[in-house]
VODRENVO-197728 format. One record per atom (N, C-alpha, C): residue number from 1; atom name; x, y, z. Coordinates in steps of 0.001 Angstrom, whole numbers, m for minus. Layout:
N
num|atomo|c1|c2|c3
NUM|CA|X|Y|Z
...
***
This chain:
125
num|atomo|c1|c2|c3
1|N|18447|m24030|26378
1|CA|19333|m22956|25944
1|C|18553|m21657|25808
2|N|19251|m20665|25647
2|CA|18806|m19179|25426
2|C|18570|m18926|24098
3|N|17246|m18062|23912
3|CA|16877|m18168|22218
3|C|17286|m16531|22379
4|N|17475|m16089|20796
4|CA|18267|m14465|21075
4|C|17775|m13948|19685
5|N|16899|m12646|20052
5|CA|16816|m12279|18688
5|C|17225|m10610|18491
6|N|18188|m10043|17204
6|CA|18649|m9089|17522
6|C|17224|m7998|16660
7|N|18249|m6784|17062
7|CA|17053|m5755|16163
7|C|18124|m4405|16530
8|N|17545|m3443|15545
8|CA|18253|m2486|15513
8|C|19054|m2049|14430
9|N|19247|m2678|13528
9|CA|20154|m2948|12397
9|C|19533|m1714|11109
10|N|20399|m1448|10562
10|CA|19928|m736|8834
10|C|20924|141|8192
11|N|20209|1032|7559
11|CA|21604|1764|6724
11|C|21881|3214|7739
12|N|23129|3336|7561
12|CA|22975|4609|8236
12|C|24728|5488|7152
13|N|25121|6683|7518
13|CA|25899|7225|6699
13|C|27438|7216|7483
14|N|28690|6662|7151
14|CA|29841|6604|7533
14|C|29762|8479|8747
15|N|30060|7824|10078
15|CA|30382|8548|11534
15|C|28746|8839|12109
16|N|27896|8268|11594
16|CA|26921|7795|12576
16|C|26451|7086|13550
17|N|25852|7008|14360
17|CA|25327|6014|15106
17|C|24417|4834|15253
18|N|24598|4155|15845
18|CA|23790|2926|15868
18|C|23711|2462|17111
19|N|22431|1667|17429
19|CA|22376|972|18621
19|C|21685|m747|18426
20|N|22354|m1528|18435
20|CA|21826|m3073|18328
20|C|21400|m3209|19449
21|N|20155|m4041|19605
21|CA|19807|m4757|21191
21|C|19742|m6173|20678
22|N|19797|m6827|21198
22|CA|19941|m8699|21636
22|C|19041|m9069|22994
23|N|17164|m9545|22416
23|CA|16382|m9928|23367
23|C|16767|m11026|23652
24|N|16901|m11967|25052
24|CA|17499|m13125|25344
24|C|16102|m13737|25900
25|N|15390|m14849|25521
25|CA|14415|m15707|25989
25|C|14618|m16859|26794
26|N|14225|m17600|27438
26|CA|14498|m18962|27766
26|C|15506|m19611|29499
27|N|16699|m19570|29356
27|CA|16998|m20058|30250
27|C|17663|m18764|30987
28|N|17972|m18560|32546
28|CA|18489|m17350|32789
28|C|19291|m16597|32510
29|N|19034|m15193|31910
29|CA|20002|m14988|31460
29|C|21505|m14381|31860
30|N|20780|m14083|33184
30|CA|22253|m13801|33970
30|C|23158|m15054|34102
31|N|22857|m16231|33463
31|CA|23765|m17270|33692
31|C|24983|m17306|32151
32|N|24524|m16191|31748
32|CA|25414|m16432|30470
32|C|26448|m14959|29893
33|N|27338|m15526|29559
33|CA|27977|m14206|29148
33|C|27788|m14159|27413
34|N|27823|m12848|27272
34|CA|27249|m12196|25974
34|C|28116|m11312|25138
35|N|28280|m11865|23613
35|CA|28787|m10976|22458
35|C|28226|m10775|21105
36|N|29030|m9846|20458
36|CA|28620|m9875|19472
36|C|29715|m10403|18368
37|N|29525|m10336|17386
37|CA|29937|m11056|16351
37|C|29330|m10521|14711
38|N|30295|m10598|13672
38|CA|29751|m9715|12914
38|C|30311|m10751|11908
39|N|29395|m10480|10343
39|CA|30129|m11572|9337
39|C|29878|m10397|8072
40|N|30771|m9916|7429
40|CA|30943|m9214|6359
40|C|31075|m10028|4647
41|N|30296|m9566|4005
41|CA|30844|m10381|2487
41|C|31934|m10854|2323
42|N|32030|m12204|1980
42|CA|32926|m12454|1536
42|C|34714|m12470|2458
43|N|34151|m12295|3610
43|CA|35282|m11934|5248
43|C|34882|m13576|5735
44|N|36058|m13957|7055
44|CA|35544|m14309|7775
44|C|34966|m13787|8639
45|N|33921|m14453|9837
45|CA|33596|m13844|10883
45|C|34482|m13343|11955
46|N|33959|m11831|12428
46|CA|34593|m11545|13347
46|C|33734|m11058|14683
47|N|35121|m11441|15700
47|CA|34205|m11157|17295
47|C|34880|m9390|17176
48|N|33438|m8927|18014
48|CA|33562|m7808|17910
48|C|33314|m7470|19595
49|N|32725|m7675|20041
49|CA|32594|m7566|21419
49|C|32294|m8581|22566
50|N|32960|m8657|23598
50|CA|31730|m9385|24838
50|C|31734|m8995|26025
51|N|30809|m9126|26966
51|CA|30864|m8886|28195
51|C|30120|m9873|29442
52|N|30737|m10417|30389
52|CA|30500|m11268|31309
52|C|28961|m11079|32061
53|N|28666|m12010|32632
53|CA|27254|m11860|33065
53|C|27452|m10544|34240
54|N|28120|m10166|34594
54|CA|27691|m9145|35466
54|C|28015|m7799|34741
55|N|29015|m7478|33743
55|CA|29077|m6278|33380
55|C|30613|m5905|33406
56|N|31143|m7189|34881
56|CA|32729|m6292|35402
56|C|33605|m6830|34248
57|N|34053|m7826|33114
57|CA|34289|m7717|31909
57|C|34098|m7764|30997
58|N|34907|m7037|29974
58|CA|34202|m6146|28775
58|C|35844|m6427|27800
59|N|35893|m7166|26706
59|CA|36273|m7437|25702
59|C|36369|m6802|24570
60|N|36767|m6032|23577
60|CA|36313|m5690|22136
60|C|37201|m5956|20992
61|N|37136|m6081|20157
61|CA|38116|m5960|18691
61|C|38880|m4756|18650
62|N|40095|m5166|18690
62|CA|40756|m3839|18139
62|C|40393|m3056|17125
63|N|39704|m3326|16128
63|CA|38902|m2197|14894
63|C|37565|m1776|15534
64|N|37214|m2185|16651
64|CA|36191|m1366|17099
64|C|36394|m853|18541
65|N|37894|m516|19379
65|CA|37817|m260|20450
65|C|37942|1370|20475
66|N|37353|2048|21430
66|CA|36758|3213|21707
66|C|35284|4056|20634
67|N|34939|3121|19890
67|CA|34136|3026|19117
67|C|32590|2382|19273
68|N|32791|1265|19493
68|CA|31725|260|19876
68|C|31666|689|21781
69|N|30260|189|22372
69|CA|30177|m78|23437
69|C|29105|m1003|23887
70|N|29465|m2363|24481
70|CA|28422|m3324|25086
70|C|28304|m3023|26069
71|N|26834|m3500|26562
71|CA|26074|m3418|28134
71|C|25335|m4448|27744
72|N|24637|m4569|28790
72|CA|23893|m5513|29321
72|C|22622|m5074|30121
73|N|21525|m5723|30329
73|CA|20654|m5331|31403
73|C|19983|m6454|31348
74|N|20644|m7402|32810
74|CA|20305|m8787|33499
74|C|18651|m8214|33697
75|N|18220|m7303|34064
75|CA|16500|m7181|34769
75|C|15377|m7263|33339
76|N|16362|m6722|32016
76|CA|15282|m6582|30951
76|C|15401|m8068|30255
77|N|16796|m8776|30277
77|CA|17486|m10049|29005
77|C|17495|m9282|28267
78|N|18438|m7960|28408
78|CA|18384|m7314|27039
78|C|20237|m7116|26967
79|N|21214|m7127|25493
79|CA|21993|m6973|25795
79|C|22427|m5832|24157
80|N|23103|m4969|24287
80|CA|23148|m3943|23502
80|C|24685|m3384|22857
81|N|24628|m3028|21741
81|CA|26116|m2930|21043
81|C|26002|m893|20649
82|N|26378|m10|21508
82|CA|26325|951|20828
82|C|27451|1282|19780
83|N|27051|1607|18755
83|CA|28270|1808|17791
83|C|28163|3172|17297
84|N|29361|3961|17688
84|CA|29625|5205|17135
84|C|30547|5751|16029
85|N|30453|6686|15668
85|CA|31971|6852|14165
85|C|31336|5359|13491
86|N|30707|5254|13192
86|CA|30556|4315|11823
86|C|31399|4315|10394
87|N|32321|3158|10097
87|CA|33099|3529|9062
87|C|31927|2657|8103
88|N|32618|2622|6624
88|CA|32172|1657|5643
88|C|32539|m394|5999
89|N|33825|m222|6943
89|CA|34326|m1587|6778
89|C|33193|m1615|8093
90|N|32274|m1291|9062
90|CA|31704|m1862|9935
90|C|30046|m2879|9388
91|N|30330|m2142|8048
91|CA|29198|m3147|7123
91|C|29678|m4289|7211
92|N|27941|m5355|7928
92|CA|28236|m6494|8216
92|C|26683|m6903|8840
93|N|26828|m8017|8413
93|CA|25555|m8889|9543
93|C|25834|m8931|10568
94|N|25419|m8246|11914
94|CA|25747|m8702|13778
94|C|24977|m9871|14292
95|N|25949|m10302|14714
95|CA|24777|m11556|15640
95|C|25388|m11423|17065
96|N|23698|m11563|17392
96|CA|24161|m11661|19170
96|C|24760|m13162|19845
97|N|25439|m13845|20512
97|CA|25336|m14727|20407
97|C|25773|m14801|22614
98|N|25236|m16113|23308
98|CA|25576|m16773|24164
98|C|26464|m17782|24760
99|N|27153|m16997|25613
99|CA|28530|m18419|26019
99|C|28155|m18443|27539
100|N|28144|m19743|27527
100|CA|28001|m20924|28853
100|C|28943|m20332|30421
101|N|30501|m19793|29387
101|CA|31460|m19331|30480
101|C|30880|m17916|31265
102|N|30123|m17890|32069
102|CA|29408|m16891|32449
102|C|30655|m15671|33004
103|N|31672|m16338|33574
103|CA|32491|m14999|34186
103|C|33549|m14141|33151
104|N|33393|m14789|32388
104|CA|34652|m14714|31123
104|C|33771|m13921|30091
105|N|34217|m13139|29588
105|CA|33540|m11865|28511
105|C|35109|m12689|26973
106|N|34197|m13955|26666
106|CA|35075|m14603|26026
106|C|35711|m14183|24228
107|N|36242|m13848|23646
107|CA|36667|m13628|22895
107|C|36747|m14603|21841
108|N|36442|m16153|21880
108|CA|36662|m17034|21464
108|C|35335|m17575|20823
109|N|35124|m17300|19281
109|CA|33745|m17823|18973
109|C|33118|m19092|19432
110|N|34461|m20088|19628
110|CA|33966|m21487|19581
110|C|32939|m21369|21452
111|N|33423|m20169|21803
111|CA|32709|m20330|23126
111|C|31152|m20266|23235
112|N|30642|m19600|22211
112|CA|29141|m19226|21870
112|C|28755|m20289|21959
113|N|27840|m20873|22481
113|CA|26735|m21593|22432
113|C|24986|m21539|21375
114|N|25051|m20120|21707
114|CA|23818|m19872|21146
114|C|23543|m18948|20316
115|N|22950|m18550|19153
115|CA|23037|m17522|18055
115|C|22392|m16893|17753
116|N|21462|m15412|17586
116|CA|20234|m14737|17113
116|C|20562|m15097|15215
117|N|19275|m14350|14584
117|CA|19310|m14495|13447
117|C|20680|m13395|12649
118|N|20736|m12644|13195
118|CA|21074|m11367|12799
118|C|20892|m10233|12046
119|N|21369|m9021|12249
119|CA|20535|m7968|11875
119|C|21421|m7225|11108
120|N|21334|m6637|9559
120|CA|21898|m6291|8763
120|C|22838|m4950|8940
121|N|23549|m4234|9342
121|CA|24449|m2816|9363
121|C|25082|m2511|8563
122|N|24766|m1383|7563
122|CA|24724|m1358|5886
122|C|25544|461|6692
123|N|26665|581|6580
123|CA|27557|1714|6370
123|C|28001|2287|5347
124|N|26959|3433|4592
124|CA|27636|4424|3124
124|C|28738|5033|3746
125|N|29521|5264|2628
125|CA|30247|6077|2643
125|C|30192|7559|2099
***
């Protein structure tokens, strides 16, 4: 399996920016499609983004669409969450995580296979 570790994470002030990356190790990673996923206090988890191993689909949460943006870069195993307009509710742990369905930019947690640790996104208001 693919080992995934994120970075990028910290405090920043409600309508700022952020950029998460997700290093992917291990098995190829163009064989896998990639999201993110976020878990807030006391929330359940939510999918927040994904996108298919090539790039041509791209998935997001309705509380983060025109807001958030995933990419990918198959040449680095690097896969990236830009987040712009930062509110307070985007406070949350992100995890990068790996699904098997490589063409499908899946929406469906149970599809993840594989999980980074995750990286903290602390939004003042």
């Amino acid at each position: 399996q693919v080992q995934l570790v994120e970075s990028g994470g910290g405090l920043v002030q409600a309508g700022d920016s952020l950029r998460l990356s997700c290093a992917a190790s291990g098995r190829t990673f163009s064989s896998y499609a990639m999201g993110w996923v976020r878990h807030a206090p006391k929330k359940a988890r939510e999918f927040v983004a994904a996108i298919n191993w090539s790039g041509s689909s791209i998935n997001y949460a309705d509380s983060v669409k025109g807001r958030f943006t995933i990419s990918r870069d198959n040449a680095k195993n690097q896969v990236y969450l830009q987040m712009t307009s930062l509110k307070s509710e985007d406070t949350a742990v992100y995890y990068c995580a790996a699904s098997g369905l490589k063409w499908t930019a899946s929406t469906q947690m149970v599809d993840f296979i594989s999980w980074g640790q995750g990286t903290q996104v602390t939004v003042s208001a």
